[in-house]
gemmi code that builds the backbone of each chain (N, CA, C; Angstrom):
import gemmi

chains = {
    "A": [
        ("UNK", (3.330, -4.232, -12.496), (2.579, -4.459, -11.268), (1.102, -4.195, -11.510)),
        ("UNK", (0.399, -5.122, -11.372), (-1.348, -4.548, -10.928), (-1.309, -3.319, -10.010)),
        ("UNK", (-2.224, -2.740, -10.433), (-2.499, -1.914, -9.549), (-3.422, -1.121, -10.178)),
        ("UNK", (-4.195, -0.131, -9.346), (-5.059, 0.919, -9.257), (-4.913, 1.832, -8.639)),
        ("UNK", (-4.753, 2.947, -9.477), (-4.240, 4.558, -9.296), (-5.156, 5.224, -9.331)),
        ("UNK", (-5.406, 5.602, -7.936), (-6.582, 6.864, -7.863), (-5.811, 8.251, -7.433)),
        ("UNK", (-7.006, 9.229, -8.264), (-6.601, 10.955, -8.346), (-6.394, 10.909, -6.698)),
        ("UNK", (-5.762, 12.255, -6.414), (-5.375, 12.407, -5.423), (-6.687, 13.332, -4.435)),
        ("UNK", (-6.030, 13.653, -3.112), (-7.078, 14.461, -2.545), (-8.114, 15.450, -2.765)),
        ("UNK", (-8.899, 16.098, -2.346), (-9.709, 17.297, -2.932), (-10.337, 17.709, -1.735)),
        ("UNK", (-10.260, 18.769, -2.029), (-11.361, 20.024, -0.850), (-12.220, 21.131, -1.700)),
        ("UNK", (-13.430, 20.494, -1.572), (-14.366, 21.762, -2.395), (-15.483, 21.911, -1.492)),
        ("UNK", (-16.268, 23.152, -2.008), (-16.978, 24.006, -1.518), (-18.408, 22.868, -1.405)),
        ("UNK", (-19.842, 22.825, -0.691), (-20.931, 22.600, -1.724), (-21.372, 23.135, -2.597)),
        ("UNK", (-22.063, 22.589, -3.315), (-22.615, 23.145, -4.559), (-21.694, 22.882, -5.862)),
        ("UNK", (-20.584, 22.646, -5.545), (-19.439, 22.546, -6.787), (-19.440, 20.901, -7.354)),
        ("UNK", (-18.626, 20.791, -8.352), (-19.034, 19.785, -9.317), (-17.204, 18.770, -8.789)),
        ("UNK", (-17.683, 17.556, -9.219), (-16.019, 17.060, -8.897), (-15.988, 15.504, -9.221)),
        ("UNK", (-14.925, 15.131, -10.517), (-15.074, 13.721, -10.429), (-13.315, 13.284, -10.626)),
        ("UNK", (-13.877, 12.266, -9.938), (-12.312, 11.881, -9.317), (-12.240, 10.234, -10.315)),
        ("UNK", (-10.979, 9.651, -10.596), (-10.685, 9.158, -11.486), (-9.508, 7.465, -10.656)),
        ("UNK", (-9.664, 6.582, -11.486), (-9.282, 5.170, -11.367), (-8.502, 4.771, -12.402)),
        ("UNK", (-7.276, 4.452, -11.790), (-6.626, 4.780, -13.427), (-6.283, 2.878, -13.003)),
        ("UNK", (-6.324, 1.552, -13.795), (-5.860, 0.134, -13.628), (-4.415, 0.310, -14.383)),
        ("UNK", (-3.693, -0.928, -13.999), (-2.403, -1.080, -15.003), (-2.158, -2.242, -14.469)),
        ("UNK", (-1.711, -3.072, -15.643), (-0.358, -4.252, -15.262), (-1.693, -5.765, -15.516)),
        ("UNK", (-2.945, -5.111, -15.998), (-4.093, -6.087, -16.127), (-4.506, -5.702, -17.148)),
        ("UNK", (-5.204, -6.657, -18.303), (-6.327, -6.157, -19.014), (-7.635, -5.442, -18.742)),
        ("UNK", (-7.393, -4.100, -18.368), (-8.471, -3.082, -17.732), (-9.895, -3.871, -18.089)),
        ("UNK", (-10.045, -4.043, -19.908), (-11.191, -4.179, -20.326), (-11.772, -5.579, -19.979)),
        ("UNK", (-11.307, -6.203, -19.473), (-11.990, -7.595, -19.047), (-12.342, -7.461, -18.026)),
        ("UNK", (-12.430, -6.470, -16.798), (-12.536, -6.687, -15.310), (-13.514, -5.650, -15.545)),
        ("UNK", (-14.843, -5.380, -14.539), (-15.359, -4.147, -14.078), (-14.586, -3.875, -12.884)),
        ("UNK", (-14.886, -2.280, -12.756), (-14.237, -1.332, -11.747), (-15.654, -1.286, -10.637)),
        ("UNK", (-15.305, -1.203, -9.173), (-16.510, -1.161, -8.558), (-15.973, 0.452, -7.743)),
        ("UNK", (-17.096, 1.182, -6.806), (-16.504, 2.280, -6.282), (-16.984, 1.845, -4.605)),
        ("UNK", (-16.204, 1.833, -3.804), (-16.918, 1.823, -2.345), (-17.215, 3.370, -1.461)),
        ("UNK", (-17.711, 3.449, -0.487), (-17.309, 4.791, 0.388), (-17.217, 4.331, 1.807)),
        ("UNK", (-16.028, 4.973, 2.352), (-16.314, 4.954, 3.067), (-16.737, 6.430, 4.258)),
        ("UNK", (-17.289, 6.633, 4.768), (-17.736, 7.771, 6.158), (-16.410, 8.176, 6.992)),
        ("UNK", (-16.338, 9.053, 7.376), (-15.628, 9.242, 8.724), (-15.812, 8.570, 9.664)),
        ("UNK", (-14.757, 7.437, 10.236), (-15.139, 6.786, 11.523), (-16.155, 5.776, 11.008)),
        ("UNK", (-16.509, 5.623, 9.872), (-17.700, 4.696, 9.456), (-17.282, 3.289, 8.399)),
        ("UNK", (-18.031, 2.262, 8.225), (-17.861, 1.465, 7.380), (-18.027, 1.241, 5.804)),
        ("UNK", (-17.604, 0.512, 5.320), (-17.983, 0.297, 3.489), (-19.088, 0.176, 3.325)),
        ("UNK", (-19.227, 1.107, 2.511), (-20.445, 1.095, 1.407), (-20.468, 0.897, 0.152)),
        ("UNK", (-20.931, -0.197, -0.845), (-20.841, -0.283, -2.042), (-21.889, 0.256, -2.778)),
        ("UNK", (-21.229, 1.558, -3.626), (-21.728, 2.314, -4.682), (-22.462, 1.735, -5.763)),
        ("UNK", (-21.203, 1.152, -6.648), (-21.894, 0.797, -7.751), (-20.588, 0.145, -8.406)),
        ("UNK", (-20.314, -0.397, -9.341), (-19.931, -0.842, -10.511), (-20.232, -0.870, -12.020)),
        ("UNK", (-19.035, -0.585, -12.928), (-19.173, -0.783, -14.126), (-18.287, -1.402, -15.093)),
        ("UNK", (-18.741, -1.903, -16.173), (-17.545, -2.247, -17.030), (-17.189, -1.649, -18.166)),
        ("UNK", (-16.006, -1.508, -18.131), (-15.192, -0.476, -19.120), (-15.318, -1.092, -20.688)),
        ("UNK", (-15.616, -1.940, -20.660), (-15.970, -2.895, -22.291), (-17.092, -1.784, -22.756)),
        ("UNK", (-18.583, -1.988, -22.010), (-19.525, -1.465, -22.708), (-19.647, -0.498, -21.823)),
        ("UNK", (-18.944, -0.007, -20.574), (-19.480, 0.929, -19.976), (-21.547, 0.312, -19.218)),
        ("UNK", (-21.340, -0.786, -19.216), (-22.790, -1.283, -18.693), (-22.323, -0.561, -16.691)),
        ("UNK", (-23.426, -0.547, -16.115), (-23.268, 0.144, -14.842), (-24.305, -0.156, -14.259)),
        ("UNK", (-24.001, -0.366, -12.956), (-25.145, -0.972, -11.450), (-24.849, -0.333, -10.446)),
        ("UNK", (-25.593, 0.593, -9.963), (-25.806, 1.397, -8.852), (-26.352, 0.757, -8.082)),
        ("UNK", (-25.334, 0.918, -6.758), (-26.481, 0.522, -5.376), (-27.755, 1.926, -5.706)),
        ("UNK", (-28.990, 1.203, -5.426), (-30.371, 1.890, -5.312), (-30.205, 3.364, -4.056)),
        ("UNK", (-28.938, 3.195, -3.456), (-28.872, 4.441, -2.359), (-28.037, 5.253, -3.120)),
        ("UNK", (-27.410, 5.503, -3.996), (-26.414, 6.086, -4.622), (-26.969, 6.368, -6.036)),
        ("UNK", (-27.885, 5.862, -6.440), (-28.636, 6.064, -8.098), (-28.979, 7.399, -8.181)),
        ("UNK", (-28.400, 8.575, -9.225), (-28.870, 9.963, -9.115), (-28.296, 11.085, -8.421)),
        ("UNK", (-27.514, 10.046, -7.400), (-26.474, 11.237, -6.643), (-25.054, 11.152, -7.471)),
        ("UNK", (-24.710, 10.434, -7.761), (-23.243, 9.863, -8.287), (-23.552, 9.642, -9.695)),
        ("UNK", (-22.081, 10.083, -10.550), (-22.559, 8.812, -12.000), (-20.783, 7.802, -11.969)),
        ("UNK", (-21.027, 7.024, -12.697), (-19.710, 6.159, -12.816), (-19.522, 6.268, -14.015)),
        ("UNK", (-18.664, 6.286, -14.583), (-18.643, 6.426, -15.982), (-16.973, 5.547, -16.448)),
        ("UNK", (-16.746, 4.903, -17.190), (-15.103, 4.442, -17.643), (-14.940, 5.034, -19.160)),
        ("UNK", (-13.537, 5.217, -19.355), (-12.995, 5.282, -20.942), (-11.853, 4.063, -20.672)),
        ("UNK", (-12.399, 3.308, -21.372), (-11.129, 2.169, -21.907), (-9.895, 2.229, -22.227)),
        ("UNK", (-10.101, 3.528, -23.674), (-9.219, 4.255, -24.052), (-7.921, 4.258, -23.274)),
        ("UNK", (-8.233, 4.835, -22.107), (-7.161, 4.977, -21.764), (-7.001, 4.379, -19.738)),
        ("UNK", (-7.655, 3.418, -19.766), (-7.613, 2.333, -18.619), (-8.501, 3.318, -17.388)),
        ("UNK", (-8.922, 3.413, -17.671), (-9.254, 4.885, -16.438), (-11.102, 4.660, -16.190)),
        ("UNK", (-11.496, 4.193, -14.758), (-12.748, 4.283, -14.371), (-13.453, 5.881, -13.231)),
        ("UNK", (-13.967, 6.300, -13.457), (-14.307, 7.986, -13.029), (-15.611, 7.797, -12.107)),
        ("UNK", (-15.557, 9.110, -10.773), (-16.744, 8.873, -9.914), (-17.226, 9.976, -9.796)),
        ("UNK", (-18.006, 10.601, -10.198), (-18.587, 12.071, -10.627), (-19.776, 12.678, -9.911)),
        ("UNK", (-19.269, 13.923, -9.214), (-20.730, 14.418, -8.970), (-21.155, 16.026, -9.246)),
        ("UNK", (-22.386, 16.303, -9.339), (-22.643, 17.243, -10.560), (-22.731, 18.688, -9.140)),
        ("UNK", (-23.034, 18.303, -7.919), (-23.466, 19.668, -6.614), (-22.857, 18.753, -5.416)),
        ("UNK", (-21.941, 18.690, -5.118), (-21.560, 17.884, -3.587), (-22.132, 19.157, -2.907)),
        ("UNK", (-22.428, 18.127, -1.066), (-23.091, 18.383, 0.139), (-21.534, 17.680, 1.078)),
        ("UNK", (-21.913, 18.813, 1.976), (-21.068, 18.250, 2.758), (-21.151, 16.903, 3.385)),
        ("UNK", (-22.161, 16.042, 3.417), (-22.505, 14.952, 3.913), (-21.256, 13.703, 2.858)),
        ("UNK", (-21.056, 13.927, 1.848), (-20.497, 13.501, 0.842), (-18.612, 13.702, 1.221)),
        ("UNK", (-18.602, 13.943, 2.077), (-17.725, 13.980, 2.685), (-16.975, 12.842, 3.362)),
        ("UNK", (-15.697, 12.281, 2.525), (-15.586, 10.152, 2.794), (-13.946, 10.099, 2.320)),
        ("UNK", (-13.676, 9.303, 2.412), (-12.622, 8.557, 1.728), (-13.667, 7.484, 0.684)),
        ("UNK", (-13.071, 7.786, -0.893), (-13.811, 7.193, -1.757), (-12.888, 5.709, -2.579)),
        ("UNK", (-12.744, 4.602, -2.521), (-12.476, 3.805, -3.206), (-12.729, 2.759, -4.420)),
        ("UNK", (-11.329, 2.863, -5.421), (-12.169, 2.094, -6.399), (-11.748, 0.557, -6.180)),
        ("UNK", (-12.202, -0.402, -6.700), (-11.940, -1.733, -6.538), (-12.392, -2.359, -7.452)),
        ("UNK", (-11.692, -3.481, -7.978), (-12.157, -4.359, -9.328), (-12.661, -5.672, -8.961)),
        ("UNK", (-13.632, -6.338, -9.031), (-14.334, -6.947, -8.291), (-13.984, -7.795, -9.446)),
        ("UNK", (-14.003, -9.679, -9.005), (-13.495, -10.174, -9.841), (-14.180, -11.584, -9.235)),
        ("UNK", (-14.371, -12.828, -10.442), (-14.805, -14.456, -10.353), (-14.203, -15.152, -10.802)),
        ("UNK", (-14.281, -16.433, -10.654), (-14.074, -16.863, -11.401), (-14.393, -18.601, -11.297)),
        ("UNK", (-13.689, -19.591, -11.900), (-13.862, -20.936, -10.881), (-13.096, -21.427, -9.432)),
        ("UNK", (-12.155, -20.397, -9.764), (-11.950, -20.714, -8.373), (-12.564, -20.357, -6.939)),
        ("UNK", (-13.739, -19.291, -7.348), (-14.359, -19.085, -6.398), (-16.232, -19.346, -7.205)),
        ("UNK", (-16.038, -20.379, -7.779), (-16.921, -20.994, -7.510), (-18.029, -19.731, -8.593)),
        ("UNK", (-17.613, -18.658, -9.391), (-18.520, -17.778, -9.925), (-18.804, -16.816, -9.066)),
        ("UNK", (-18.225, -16.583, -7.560), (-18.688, -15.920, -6.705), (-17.901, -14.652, -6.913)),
        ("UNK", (-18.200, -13.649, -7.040), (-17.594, -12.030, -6.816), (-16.868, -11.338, -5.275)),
        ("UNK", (-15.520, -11.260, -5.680), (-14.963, -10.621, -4.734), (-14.441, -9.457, -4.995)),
        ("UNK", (-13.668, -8.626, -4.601), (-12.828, -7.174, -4.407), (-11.712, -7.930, -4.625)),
        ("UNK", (-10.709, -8.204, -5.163), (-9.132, -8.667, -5.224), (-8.577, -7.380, -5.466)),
        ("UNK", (-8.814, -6.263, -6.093), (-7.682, -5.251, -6.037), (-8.156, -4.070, -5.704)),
        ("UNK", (-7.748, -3.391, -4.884), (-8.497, -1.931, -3.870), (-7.519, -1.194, -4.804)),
        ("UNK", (-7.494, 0.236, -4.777), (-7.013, 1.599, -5.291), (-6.892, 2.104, -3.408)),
        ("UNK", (-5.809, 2.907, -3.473), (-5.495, 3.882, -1.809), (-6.411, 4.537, -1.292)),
        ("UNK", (-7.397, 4.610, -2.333), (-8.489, 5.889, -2.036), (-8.179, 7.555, -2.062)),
        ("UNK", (-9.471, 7.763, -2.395), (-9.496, 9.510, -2.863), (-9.795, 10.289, -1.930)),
        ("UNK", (-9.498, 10.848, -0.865), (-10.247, 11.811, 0.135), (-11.118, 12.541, -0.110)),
        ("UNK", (-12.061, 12.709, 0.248), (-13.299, 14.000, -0.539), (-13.489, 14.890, 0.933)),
        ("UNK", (-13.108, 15.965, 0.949), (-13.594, 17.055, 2.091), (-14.447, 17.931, 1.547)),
        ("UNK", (-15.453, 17.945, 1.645), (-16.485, 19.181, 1.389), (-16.613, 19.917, 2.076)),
        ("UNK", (-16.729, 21.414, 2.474), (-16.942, 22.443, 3.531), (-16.449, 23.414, 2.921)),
        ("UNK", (-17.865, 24.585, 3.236), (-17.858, 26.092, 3.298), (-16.661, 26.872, 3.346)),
    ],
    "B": [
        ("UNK", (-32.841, -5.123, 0.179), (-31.030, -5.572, 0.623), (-31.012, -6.292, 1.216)),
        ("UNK", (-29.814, -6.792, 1.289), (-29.403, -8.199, 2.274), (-28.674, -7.420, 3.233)),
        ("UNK", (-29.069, -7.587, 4.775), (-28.261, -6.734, 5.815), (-27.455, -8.002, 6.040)),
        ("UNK", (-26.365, -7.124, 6.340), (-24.986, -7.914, 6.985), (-24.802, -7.602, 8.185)),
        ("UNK", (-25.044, -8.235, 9.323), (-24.732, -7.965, 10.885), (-23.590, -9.037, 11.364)),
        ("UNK", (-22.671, -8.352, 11.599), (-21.182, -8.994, 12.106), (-21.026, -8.663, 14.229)),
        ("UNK", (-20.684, -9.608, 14.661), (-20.872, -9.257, 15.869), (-19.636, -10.040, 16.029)),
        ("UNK", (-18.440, -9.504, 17.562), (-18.950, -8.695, 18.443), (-18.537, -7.493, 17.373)),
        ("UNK", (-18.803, -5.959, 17.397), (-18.881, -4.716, 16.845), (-16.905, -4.439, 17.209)),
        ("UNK", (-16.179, -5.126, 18.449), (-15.181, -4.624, 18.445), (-15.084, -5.988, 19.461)),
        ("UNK", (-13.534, -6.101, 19.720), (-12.904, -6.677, 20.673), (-11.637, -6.663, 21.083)),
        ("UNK", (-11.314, -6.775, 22.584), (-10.142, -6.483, 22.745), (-9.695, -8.024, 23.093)),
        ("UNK", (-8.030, -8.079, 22.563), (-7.329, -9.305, 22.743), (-5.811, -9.423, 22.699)),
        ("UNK", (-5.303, -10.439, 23.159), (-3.896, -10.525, 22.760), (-2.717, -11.538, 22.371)),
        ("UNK", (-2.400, -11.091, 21.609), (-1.481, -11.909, 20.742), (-1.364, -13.389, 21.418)),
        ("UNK", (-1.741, -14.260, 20.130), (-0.934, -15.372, 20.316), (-3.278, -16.399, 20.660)),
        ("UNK", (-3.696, -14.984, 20.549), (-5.357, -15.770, 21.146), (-6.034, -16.066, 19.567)),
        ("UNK", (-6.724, -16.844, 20.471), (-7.725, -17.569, 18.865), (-8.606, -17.007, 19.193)),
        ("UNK", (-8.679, -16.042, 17.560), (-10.010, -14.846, 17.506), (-11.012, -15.220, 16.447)),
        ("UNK", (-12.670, -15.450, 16.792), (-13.263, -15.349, 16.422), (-14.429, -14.681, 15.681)),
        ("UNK", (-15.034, -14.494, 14.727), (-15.884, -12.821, 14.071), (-17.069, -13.780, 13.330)),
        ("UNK", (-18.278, -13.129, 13.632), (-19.406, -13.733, 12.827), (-19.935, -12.656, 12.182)),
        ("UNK", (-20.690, -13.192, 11.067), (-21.148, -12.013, 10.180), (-22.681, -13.515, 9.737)),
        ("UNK", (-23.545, -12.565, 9.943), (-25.039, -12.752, 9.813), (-25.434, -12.339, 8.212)),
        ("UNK", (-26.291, -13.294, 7.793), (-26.856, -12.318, 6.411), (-28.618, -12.746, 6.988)),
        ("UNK", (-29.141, -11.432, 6.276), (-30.647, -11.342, 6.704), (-31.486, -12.485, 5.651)),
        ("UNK", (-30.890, -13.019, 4.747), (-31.636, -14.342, 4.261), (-30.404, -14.775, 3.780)),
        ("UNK", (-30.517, -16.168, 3.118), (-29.268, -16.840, 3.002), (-28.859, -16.682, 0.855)),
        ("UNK", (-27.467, -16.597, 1.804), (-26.431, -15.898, 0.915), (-25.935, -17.360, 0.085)),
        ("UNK", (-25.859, -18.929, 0.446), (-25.367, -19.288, -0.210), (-23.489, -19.373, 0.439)),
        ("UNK", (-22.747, -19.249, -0.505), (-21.347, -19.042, 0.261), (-21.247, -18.099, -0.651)),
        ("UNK", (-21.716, -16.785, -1.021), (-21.551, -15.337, -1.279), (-20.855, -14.979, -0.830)),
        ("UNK", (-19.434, -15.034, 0.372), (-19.670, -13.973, 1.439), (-17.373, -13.825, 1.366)),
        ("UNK", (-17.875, -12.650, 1.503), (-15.988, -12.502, 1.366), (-15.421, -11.503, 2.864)),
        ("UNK", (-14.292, -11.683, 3.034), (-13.706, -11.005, 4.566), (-12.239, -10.622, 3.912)),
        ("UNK", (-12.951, -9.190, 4.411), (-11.689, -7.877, 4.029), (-10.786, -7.996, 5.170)),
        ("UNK", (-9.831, -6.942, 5.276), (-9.120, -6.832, 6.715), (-8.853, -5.254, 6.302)),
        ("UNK", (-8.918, -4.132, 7.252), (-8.915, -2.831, 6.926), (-8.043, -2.307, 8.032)),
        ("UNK", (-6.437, -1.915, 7.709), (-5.803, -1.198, 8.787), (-5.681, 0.371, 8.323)),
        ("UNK", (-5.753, 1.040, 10.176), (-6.454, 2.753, 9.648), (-5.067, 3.291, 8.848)),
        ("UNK", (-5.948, 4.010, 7.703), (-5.502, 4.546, 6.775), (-4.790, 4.147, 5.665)),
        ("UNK", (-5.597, 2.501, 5.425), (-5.193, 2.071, 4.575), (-6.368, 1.229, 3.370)),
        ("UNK", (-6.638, 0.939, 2.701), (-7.329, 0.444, 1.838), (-7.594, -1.086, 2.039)),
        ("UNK", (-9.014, -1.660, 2.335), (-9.046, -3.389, 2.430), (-8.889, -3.714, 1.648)),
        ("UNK", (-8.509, -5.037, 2.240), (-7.645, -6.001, 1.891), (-8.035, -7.157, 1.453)),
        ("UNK", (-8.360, -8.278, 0.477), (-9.138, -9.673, 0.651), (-8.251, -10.441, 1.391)),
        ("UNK", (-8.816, -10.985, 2.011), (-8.689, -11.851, 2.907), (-8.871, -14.054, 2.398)),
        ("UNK", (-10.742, -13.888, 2.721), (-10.995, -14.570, 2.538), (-12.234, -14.635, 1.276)),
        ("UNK", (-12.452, -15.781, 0.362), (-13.339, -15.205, -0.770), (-13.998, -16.791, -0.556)),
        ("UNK", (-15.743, -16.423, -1.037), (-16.243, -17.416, -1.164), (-16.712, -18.333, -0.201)),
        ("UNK", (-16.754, -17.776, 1.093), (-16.847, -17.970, 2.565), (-15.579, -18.541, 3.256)),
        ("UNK", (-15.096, -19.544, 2.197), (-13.766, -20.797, 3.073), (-12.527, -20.248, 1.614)),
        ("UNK", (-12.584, -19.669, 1.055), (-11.414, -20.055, 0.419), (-10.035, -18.688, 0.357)),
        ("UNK", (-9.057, -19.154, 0.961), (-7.800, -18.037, 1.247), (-7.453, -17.488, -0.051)),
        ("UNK", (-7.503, -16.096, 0.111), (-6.714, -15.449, -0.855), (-4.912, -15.542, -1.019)),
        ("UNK", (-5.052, -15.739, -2.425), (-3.019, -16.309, -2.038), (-2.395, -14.802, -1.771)),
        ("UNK", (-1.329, -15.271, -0.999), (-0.728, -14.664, 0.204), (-0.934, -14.072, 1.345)),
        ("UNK", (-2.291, -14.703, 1.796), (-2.936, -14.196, 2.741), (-1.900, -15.309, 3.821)),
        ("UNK", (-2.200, -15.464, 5.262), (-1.437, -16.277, 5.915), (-2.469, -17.171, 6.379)),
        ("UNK", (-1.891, -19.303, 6.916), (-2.803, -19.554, 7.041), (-3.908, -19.706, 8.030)),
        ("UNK", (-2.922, -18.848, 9.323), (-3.901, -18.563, 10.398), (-5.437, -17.987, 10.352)),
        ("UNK", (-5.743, -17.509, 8.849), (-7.154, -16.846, 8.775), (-7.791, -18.347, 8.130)),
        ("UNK", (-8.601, -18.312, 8.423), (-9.964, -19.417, 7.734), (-11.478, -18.652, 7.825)),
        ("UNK", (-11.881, -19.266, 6.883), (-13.385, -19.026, 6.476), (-14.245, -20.092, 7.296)),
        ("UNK", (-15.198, -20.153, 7.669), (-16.847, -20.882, 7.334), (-18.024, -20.723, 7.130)),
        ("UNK", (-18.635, -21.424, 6.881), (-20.226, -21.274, 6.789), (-20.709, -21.219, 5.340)),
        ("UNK", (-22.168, -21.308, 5.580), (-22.793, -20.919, 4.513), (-24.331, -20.938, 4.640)),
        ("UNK", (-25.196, -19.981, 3.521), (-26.647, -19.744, 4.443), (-26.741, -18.453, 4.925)),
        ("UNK", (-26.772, -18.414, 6.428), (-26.664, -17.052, 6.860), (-25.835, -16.893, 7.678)),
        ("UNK", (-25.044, -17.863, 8.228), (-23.992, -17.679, 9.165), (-22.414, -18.234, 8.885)),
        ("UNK", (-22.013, -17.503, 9.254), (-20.565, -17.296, 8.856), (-19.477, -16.838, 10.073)),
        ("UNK", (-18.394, -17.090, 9.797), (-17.139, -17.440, 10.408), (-16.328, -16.943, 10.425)),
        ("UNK", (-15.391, -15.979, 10.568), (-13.410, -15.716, 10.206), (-12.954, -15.958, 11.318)),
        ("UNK", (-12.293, -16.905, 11.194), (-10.984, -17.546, 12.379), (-9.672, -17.205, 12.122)),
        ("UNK", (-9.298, -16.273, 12.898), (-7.683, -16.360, 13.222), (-7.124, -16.748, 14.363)),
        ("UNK", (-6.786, -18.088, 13.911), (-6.285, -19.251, 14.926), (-5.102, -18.601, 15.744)),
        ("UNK", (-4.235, -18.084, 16.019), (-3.048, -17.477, 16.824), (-3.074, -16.034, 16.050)),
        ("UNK", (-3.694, -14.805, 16.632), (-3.178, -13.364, 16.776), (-1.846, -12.779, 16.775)),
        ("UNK", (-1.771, -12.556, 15.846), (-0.003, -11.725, 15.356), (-0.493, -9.954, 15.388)),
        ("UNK", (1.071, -9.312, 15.988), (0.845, -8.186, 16.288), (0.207, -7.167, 14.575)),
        ("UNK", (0.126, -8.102, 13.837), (-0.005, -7.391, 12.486), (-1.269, -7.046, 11.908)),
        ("UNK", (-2.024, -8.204, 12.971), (-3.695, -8.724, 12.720), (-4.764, -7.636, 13.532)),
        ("UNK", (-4.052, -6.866, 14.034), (-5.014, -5.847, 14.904), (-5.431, -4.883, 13.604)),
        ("UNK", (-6.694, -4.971, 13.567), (-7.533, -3.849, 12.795), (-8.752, -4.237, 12.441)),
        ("UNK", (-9.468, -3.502, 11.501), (-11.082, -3.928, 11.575), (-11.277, -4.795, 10.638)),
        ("UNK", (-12.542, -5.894, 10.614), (-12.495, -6.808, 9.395), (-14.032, -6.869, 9.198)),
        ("UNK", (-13.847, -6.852, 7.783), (-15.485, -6.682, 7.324), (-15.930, -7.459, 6.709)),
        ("UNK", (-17.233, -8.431, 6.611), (-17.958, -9.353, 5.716), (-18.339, -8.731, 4.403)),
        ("UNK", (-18.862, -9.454, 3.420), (-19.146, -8.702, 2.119), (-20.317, -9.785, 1.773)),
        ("UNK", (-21.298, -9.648, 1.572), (-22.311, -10.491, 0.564), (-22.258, -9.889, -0.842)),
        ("UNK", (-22.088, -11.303, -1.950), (-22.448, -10.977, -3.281), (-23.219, -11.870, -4.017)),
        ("UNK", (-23.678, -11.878, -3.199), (-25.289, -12.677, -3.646), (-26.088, -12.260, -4.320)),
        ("UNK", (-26.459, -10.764, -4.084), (-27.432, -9.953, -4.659), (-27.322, -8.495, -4.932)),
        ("UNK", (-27.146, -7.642, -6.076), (-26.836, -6.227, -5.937), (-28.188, -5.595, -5.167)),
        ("UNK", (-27.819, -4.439, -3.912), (-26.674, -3.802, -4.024), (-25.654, -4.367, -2.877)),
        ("UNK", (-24.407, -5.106, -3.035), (-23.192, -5.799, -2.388), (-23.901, -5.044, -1.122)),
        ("UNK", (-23.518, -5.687, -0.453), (-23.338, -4.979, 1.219), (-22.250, -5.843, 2.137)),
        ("UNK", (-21.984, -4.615, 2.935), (-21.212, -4.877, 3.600), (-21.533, -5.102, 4.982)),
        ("UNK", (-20.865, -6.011, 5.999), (-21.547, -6.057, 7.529), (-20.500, -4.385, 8.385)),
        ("UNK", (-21.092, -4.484, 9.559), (-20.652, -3.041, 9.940), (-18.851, -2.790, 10.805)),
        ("UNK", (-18.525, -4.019, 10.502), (-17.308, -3.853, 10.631), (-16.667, -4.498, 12.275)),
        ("UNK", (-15.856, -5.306, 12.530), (-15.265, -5.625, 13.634), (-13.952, -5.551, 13.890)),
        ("UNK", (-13.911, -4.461, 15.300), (-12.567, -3.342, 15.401), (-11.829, -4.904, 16.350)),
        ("UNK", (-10.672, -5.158, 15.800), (-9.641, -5.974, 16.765), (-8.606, -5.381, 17.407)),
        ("UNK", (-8.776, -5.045, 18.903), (-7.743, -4.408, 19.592), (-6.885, -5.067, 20.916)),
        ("UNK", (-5.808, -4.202, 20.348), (-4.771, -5.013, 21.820), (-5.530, -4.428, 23.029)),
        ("UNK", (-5.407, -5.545, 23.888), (-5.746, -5.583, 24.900), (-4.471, -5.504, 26.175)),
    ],
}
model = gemmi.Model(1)
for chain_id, residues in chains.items():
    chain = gemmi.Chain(chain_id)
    for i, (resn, *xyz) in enumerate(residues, 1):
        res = gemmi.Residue()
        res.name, res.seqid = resn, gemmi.SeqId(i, " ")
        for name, pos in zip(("N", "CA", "C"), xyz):
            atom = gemmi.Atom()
            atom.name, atom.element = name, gemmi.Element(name[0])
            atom.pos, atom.b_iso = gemmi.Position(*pos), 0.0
            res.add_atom(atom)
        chain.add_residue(res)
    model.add_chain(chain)
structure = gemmi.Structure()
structure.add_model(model)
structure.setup_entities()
């Protein structure tokens, strides 16, 4: 089966460090980039960033550059969303998604496969 | 960025109605533009990719249009399954954006 396996829930403090993980299967991981969305409490998608697990090349949305890193190991199918001091504001349901083209859409980029998402609770 | 404004923000309706959703881009996208479907507590969904073209196994009551800055998702007859929020996507230009989301509720 395709699919995308993300780490499970988390509750940490601020100030603490935490990267949560994208595991693909049932696809050639290394041909697709992994993208990360967020979403808010009660709020809509936001697209992070994307990378590809070939060279590890990476594109940050410009609102997310410096707060987050993305990082993949091929190795072992797995794309990662890392942060070095969470704030409680950082506080989301986090998703990964493999964004994908081709001719049938014309070269155009879509989301075809979501991951369940990672819960992130931050608080004191 | 390219803002994505989807209107109406929510609507209430009921089964069996032909529901309409627009999603705006702040300059033109081209047919960039893809429609998720998001039920709570669950992960979106593709829908539609490329403004008009169905994702397989999607059903064919959803359709796409447009292209430029204005855009379309039609679900021609409302099934009790179709209630939840649906979101535009531009990928025209990084960084992707998304429009702010349109809540579909029974009425």
């Amino acid at each position: 089966e395709v699919q995308l396996v993300q780490s499970g829930a988390e509750v940490k403090k601020p100030g603490e460090s935490l990267k949560i993980s994208c595991k693909g299967s049932g696809y050639n991981f290394i041909n697709f980039w992994i993208g990360w969305v967020r979403q808010m409490p009660g709020k809509g998608l936001e697209w992070m960033g994307i990378i590809s697990p070939a060279d590890s090349d990476t594109r940050y949305n410009p609102s997310f550059q410096g707060l987050v890193t993305i990082s993949a190991d091929k190795s072992i199918n797995t794309a990662y969303l890392q942060w070095n001091s969470l704030k409680a504001s950082d506080t989301a349901m986090y998703y990964c998604a493999r964004p994908t083209m081709g001719d049938s859409s014309g070269y155009r980029w879509y989301f075809d496969l979501w991951g369940r998402g990672t819960l992130i609770t931050v608080s004191s | 960025d390219i803002q994505m404004t989807q209107s109406p923000s929510s609507l209430s309706t009921s089964v069996g109605d032909r529901v309409t959703i627009t999603c705006r881009a702040s300059q033109s996208i081209s047919t960039y533009l893809n429609w998720y479907q998001q039920k709570p507590g669950k992960a979106p969904q593709l829908l539609i990719y490329a403004a008009s073209s169905l994702q397989s196994g999607v059903p064919s009551r959803f359709s796409g249009s447009g292209s430029g800055t204005d855009f379309t998702l039609t679900i021609s007859s409302l099934q009790p399954e179709d209630f939840a929020s649906y979101y535009c996507q531009q990928t025209y230009s990084t960084p992707w954006t998304f429009g702010q989301g349109t809540k579909v509720e029974i009425k």
